[in-house]
ZAKEGU-212366 format. One record per residue (C-alpha): residue in one letter; x, y, z. Coordinates in steps of 0.25 Angstrom, whole numbers, padded with zeros to 4 digits, always signed. Layout:
ZAKEGU-212366
AXYZ ...
This chain:
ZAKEGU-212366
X-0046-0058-0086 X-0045-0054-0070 X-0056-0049-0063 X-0054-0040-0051 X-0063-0038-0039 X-0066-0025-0031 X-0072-0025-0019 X-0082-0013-0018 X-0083-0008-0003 X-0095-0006+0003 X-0099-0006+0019 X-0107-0017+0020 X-0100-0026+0012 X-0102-0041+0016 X-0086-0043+0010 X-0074-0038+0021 X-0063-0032+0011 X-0049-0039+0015 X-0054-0042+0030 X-0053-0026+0032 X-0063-0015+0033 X-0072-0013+0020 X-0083-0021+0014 X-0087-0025+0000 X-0099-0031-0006 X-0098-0031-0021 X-0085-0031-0030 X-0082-0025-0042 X-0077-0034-0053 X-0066-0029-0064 X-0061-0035-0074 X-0051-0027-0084 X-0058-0021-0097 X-0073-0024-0091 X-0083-0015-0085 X-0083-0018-0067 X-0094-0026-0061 X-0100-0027-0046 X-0103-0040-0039 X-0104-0046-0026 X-0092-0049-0021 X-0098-0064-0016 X-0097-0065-0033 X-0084-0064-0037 X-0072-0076-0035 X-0070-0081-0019 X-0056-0080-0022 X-0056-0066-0024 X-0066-0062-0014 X-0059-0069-0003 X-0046-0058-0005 X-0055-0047-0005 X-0060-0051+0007 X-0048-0059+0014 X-0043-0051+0026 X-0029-0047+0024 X-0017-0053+0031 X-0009-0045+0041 X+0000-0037+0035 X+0013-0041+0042 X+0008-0039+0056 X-0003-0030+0055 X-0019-0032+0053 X-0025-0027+0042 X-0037-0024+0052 X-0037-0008+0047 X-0033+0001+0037 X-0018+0001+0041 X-0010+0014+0039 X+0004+0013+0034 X+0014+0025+0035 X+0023+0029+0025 X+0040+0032+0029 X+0047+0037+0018 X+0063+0037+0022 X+0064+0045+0008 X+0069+0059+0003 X+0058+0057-0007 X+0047+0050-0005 X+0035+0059-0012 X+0027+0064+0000 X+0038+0063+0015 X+0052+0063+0007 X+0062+0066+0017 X+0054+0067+0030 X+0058+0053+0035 X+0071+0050+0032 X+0080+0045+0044 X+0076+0035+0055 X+0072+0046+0064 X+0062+0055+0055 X+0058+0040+0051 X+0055+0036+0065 X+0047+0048+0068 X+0037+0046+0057 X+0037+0033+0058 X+0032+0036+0073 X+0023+0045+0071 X+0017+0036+0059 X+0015+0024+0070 X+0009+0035+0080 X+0001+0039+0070 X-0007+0027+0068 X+0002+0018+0054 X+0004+0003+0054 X+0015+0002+0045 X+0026+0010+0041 X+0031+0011+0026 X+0046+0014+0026 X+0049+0019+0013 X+0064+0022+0007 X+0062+0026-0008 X+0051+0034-0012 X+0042+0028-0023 X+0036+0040-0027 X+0034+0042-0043 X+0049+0044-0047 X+0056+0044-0033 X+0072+0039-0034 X+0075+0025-0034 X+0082+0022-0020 X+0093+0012-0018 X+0091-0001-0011 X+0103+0003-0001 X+0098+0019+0001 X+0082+0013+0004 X+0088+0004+0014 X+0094+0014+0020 X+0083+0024+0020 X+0071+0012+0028 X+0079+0003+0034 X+0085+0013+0047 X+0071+0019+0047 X+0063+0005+0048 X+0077+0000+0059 X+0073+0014+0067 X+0056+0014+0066 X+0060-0001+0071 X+0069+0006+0082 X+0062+0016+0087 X+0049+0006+0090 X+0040+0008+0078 X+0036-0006+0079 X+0022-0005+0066 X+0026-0012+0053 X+0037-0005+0044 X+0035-0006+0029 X+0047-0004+0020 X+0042+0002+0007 X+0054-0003-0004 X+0054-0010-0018 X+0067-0016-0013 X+0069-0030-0007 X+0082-0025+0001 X+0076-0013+0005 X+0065-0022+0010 X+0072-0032+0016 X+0081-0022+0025 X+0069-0014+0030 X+0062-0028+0035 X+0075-0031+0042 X+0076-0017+0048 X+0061-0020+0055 X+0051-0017+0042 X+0039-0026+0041 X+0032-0024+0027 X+0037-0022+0014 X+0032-0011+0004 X+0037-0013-0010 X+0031-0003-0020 X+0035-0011-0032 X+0028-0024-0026 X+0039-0032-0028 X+0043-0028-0043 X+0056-0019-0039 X+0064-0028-0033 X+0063-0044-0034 X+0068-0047-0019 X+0056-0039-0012 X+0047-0051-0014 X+0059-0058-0007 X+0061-0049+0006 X+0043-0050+0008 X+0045-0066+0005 X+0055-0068+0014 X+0050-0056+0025 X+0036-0059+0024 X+0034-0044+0026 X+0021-0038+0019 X+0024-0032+0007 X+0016-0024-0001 X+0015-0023-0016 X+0011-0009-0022 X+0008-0009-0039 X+0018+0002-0044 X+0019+0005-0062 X+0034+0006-0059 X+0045+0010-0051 X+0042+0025-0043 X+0054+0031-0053 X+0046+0025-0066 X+0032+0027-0063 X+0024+0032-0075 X+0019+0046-0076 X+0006+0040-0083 X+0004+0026-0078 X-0007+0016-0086 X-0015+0005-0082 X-0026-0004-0088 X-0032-0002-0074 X-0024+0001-0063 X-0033-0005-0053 X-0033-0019-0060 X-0020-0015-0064 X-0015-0014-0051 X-0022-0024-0046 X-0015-0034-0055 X+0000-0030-0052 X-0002-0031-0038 X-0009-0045-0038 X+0003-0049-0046 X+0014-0044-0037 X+0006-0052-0026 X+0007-0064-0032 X+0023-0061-0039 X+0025-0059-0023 X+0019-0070-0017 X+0027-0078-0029 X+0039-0073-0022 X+0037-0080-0009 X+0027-0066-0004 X+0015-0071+0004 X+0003-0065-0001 X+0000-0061+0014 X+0013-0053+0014 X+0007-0042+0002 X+0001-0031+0002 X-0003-0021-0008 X-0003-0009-0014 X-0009-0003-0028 X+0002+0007-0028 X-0007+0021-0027 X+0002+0030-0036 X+0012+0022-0040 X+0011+0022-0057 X-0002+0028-0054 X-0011+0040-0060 X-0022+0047-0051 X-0032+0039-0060 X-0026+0029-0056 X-0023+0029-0041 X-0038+0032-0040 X-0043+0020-0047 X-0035+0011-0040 X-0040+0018-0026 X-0054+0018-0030 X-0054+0002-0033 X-0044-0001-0021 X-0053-0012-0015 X-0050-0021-0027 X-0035-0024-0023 X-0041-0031-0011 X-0042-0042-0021 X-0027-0045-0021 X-0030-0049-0006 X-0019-0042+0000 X-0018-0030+0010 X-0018-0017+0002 X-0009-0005+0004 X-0013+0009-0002 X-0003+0021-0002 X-0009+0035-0007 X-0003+0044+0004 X-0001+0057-0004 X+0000+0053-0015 X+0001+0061-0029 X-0013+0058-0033 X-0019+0062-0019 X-0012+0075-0021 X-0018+0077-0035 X-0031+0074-0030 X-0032+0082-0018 X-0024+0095-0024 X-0012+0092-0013 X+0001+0094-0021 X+0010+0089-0007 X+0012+0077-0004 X+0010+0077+0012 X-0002+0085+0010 X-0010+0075+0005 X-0014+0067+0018 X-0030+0070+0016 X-0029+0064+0003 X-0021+0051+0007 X-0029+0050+0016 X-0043+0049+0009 X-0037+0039+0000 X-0031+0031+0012 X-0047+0030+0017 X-0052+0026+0003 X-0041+0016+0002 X-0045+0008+0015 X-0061+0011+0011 X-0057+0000+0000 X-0048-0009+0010 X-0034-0005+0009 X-0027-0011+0020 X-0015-0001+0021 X-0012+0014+0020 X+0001+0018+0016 X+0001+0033+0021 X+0010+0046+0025 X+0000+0051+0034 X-0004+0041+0045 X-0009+0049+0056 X-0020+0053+0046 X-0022+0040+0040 X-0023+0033+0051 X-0035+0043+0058 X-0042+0043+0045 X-0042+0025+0045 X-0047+0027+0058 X-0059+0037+0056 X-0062+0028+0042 X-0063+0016+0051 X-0072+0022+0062 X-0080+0027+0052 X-0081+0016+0043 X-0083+0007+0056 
């Protein structure tokens, strides 16, 4: 039976959380079908206490010394939340500008929308939506890493020729067999987000044993599937898929037990920004209405370590990482 290992964080905590910001003390230990217990983190394996506390590798060329913000680009006529407001290398260009001015370390191109029963875009039309757009922000001197959000190893290996640096494959590498290819052979980061299913067979009513352990498990099997592959685990990061096959019930457990993901000992990526269930919460039926409330969750998400923030609203994002940093000290 596995056991799992969360880190509780606490301010004075003699443990440094991945080499970031927070602190922890004690752990909480789960095991599947069993009550939890608390314990010193000093008691539980080395092994595993040595990922939770192992400072994280660079992710391409940037630091992992903050919270770093990561602005979404949707190049898509139906992306759940911008549809439509970016398409074309010129609007593209413009909020990609403002999104550097604005204070975002990476950039997420995205060319088919992965929302709960989007349309499935052809390999050829996806290409042809990012890679002008990543050759023009490259053009007109946007110089911060690009990522290209795709489940397809053609559409990722054209967007790393056209100037993209990371890779963002919502399927963690279960769509399309030659994506662990194109990271192998690019040795661009590439990060693996859990998904129940493709975005247009995403179940109405998802199940899990527990979707915290759950989650946990799938994700720690597509790192070592990757690394398999010729992937170094350097190269990973990853993602517990907020959303994605996912009920309210289940998207707040999963962000109430963040911290336990650190045990994979790679960098962690977390994408709420307007989401459905933050809508639902805060009473806010339109998507780009919902800034507050991504926000919240943006600052309890690093409160527990997360590395990166995938986000719509960076201005906003980024002032709030600022203030939560001087503040927290």
């Amino acid at each position: 039976m596995s056991t799992y290992y969360r880190p509780l964080i606490e301010a004075s905590g003699s443990h440094v959380l991945a080499g970031g910001w927070c602190r922890f003390e004690r752990v909480e230990v789960l095991e599947r079908g069993q009550n939890s217990k608390i314990c010193l983190a000093a008691e539980i394996p080395k092994a595993y206490l040595k990922r939770l506390i192992r400072p994280r590798p660079n992710v391409g060329s940037v630091k992992i010394r903050r919270p770093l913000v990561m602005g979404i680009l949707n190049v898509t006529p139906d992306s759940f939340s911008d549809g439509g407001r970016f398409e074309g290398s010129e609007l593209s260009t413009e909020r990609a500008a403002e999104m550097v001015h604005d204070g975002a370390d990476v950039i997420d191109i995205g060319g088919e929308s992965t929302r709960p029963g989007a349309d499935f875009v052809p390999q050829e039309q996806e290409k042809s939506r990012t890679r002008p757009v990543i050759m023009a922000l490259r053009q007109a001197g946007i110089s911060i890493p690009l990522s290209i959000d795709t489940r397809k190893a053609s559409v990722a290996a054209a967007a790393l020729k056209a100037g993209a640096d990371w890779l963002n494959d919502v399927s963690a590498l279960t769509y399309d067999i030659g994506m662990a290819e194109v990271a192998a052979r690019s040795g661009a980061p590439i990060c693996l987000m859990h998904a129940l299913s493709e975005p247009q067979t995403i179940p109405q009513k998802p199940n899990y044993d527990d979707v915290v352990l759950d989650v946990y498990d799938y994700l720690k099997g597509q790192i070592d599937s990757a690394v398999a592959q010729g992937v170094r685990r350097a190269q990973i990061i990853i993602d517990p898929g907020i959303g994605f096959g996912k009920t309210q019930y289940h998207n707040l457990q999963i962000l109430r037990n963040l911290s336990i993901f650190h045990g994979l000992g790679c960098p962690l990526l977390l994408g709420c920004s307007r989401k459905r269930f933050i809508g639902i919460i805060s009473g806010v039926e339109k998507a780009e209405e919902r800034m507050p409330g991504s926000v919240s969750v943006a600052l309890a998400s690093i409160a527990q370590g997360a590395q990166i923030i995938r986000v719509h609203d960076v201005l906003e994002t980024v002032q709030a990482f600022k203030l939560w940093a001087a503040v927290h000290g």
